[in-house]
C-alpha positions as a Markdown table, in Angstrom:
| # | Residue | x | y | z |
|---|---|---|---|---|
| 1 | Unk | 72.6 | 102.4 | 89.9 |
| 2 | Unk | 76.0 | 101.9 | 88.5 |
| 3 | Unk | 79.7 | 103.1 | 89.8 |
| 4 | Unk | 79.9 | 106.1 | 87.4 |
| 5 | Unk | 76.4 | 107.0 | 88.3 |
| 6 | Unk | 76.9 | 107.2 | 91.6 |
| 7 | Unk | 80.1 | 109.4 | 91.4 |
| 8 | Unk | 78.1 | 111.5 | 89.0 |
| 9 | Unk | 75.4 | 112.2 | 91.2 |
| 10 | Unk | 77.8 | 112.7 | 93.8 |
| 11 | Unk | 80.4 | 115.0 | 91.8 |
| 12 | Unk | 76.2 | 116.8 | 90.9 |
| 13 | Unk | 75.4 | 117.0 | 94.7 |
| 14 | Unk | 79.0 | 119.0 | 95.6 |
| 15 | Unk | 80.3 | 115.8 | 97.2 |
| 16 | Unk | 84.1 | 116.2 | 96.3 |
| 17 | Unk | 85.2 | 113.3 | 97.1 |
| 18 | Unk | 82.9 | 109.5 | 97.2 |
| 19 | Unk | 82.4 | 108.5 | 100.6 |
| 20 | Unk | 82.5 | 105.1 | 100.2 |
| 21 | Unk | 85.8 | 105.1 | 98.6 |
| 22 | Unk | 86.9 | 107.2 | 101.5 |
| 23 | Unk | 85.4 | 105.0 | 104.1 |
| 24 | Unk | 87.2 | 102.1 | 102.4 |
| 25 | Unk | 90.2 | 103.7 | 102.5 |
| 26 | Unk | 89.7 | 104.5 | 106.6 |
| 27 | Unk | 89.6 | 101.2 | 107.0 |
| 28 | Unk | 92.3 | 99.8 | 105.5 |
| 29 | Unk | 94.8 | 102.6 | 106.6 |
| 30 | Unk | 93.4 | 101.9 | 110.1 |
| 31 | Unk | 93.8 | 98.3 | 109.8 |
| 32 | Unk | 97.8 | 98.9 | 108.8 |
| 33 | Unk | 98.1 | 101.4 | 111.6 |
| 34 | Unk | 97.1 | 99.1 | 114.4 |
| 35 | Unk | 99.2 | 96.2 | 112.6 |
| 36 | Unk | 101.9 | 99.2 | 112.7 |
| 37 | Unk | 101.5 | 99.8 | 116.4 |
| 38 | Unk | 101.6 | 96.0 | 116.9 |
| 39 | Unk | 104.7 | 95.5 | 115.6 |
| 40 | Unk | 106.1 | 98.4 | 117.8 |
| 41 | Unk | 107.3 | 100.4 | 114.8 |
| 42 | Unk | 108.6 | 103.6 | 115.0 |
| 43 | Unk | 107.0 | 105.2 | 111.9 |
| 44 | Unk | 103.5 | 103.3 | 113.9 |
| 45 | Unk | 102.9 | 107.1 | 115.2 |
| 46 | Unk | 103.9 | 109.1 | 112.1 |
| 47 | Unk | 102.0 | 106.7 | 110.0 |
| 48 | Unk | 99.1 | 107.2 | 112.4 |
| 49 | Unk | 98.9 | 110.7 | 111.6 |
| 50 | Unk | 98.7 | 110.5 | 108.1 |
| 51 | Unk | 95.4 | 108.9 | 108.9 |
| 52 | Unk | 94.0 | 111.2 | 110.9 |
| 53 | Unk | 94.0 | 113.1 | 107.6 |
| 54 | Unk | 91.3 | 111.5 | 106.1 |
| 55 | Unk | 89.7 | 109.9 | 109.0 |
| 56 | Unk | 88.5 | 114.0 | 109.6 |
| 57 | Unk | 88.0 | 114.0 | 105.8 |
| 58 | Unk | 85.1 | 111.9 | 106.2 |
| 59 | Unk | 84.2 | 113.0 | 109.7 |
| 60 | Unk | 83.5 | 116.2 | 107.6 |
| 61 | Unk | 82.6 | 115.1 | 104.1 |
| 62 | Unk | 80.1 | 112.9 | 106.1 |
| 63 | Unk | 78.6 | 115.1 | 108.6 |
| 64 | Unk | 80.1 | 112.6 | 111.4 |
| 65 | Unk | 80.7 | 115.8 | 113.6 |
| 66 | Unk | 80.5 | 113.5 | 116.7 |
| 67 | Unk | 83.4 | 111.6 | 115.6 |
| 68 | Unk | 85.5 | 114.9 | 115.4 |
| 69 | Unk | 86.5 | 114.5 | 119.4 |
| 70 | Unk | 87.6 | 111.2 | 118.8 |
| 71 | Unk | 89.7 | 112.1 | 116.0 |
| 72 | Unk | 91.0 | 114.9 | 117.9 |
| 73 | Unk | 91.9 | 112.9 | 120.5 |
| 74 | Unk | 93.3 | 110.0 | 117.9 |
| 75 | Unk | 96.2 | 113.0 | 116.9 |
| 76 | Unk | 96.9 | 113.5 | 120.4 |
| 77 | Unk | 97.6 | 110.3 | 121.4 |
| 78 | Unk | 99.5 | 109.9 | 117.7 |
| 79 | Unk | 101.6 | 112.6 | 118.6 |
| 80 | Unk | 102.2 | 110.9 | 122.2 |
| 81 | Unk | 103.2 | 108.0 | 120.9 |
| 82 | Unk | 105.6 | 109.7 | 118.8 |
| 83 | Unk | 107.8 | 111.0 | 121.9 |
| 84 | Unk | 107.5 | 107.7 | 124.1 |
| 85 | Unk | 108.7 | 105.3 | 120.6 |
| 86 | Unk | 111.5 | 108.0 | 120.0 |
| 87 | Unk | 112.8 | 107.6 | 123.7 |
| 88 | Unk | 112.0 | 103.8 | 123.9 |
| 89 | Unk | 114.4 | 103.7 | 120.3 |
| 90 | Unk | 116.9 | 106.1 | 122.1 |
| 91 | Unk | 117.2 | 104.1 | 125.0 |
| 92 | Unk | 117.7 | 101.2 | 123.0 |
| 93 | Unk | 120.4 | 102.1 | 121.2 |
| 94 | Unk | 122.7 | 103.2 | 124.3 |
């Protein structure tokens, strides 16, 4: 079956987006966003929320409902981060 087959009988079955273009993507965002976090940027925490985004895309888009908690928890800690790294950079600067 080729490419535009596939997206066909996706785009035929109500699928809105290809999940295997979405789990591709997943990946490679969450690969920048832990080489993000390594570095000990700032933007690691912002950048980790725009993830999320379409880490629950396919949690949803794939019926992945167990992997809702961890996403959940994934903002949570994202948003965390966000205040310790601004207060680690404000302290650094003084």
């Amino acid at each position: 079956m080729g490419t535009q087959k596939i997206l066909l009988w996706s785009f035929k079955r109500g699928y809105r987006i290809n999940i295997l273009v979405l789990e591709i993507t997943c990946a490679i965002l969450a690969v920048i966003s832990v080489w993000l976090y390594g570095n000990g940027s700032r933007y690691a925490p912002l950048f980790g929320l725009f993830c999320q985004m379409f880490w629950i895309t396919w949690t949803i888009q794939g019926n992945h409902y167990p992997m809702l908690i961890l996403c959940i928890f994934m903002v949570g800690t994202h948003i965390r981060n966000y205040f310790v790294m601004r207060n680690k950079q404000l302290l650094q600067s003084d």
